[in-house]
Structures are given as C-alpha cells and as structure tokens.
C-alpha positions in Angstrom: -9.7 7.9 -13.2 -9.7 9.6 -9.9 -11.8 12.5 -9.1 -12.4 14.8 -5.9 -15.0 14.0 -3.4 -15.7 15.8 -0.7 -13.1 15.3 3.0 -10.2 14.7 1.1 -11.5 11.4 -0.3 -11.2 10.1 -3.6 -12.3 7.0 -5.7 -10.1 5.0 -7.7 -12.1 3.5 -10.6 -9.2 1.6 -12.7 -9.1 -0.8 -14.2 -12.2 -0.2 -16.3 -10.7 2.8 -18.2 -8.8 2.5 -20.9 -5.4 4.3 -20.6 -5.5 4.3 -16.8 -2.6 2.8 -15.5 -2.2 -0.3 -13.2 0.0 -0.3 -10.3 3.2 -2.2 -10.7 6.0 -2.5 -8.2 8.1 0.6 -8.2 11.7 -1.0 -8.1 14.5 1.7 -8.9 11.9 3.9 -10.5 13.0 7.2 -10.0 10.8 9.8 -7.9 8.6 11.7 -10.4 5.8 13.9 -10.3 3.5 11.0 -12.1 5.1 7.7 -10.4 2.6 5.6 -9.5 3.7 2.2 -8.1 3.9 -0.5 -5.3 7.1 0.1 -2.7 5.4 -2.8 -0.8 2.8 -4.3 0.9 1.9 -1.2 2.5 3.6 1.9 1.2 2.6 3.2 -2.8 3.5 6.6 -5.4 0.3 7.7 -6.3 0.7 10.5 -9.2 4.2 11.5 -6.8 2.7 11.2 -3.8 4.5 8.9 -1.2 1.9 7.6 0.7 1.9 5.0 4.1 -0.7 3.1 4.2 -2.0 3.5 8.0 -3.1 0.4 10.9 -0.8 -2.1 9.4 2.5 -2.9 8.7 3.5 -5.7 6.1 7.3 -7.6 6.2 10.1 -5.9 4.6 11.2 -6.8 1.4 14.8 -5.5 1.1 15.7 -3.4 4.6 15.6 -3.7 7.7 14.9 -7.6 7.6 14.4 -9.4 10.8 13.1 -12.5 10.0 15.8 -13.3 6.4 14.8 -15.6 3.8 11.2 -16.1 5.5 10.3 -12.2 5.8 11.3 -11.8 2.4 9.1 -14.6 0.6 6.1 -13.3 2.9 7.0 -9.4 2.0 7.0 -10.4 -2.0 3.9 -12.3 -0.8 2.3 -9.5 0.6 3.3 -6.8 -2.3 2.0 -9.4 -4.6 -1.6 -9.6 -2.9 -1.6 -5.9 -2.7 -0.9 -5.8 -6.3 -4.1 -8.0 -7.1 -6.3 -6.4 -4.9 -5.7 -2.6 -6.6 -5.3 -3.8 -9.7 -8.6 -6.0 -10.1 -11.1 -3.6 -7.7 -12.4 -0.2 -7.7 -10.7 1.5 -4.3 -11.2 4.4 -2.1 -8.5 6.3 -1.1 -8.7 8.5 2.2 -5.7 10.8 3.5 -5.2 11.7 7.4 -2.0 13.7 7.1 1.6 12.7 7.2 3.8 10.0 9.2 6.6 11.2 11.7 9.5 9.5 9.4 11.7 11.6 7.6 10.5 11.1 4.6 7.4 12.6 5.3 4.9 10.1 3.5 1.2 10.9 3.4 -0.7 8.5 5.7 -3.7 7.0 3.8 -6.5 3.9 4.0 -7.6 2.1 0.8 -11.1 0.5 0.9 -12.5 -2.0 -1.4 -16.6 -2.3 -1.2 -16.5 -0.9 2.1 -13.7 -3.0 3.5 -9.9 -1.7 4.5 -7.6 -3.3 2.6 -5.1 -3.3 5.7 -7.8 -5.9 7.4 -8.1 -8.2 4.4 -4.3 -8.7 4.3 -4.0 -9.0 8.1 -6.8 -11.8 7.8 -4.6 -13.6 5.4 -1.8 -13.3 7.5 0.3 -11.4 5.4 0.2 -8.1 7.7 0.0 -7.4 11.3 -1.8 -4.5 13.0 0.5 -1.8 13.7 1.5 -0.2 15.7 0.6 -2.9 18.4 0.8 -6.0 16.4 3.2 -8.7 16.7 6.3 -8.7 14.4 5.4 -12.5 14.1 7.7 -13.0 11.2 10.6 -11.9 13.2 10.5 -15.1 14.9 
C-alpha cells in the first residue's frame, strides 16, 4: 500500500499486504498506467511512473555496455540485489523532480530503515556514486 505523506514522500509497506504486488524485472513489458517493475539496478515503473533513482548509477544490463560479459553479470547482479531489497523491506520513496534525458524519468531516493538504498548497493560494490564515481567496471 502506498499512501501520501506530506513533501511529496510516500511509504511503501509491501510485502505485508496481501494483493500488493512485488517488483519484478520489467523486460518487454509494455508501458502502462499500472506497470510497476525493475528496468535495473537503478531505474523502476512505479504505478506508470518512470522513475531514476538519484546519487548512483548501477552497470548496464543490455545498452550501452562498456565493460561486456563482466558489466553484464554485475548489472544482473545488481538488478537482482535491488530486487531483494524492495521486495523483502518496507521502503520510502522521495521524488526531487525530473532528470535532463529525454525520456524525462522522475528522479527519486528509496530508503530502507533510514538508509538510501543507492549507499547499500555502492557498499557492496555493485553501484558507483554518480555523477562523480568511477565507471570501474568499464575497465
């Protein structure tokens, strides 16, 4: 269930309801008003909203590849660990406006008990601090 809190924030309490769906990787899901998925480590559709996750960037799992068979295993890495962390926790979600890209995603943090989830996969090493973080996997 999500529900309005004041400043544009909002608290994710899945899984504990029934019926509330858990994030799954999006795939060739077509864009709908209700998608809600994973497009990687750190992009996600929440109820049809594109939304960038903000202060980190995670490998990429199918464009713009840099670092080949290595990027990918640690992007699917990465998604994976995402994955776990929405699915098994309650999560904050809180919006600062829209990226520069064309595609005009809606930049966003996600906090579990306090802590941004873009630190807990940068301590894992499966995300670097962007935008001045090493593309490390590049290499």
């Amino acid at each position: 269930m999500i529900r309005a809190l004041p400043a544009l924030l909002f608290l994710m309490t899945a899984p504990a309801l029934a019926g509330e769906p858990q994030l799954e990787m999006c795939g060739n899901r077509p864009n709908t008003s209700d998608k809600t998925c994973l497009v990687d480590g750190d992009t996600l559709w929440l109820y049809g909203e594109n939304i960038r996750l903000k202060d980190f960037d995670t490998p990429e799992p199918q464009t713009q590849i840099c670092g080949g068979d290595q990027e990918v295993a640690l992007a699917k890495a990465a998604s994976a660990r995402m994955l776990d962390l929405l699915n098994s926790n309650d999560w904050t979600i809180k919006y600062f406006g829209y990226d520069r890209t064309s595609s005009r995603r809606r930049l966003a943090a996600i906090s579990i008990d306090g802590q941004d989830v873009s630190n807990i996969l940068i301590g894992e090493h499966l995300a670097r601090s962007w935008p001045n973080g090493e593309e490390w996997w590049c290499r």
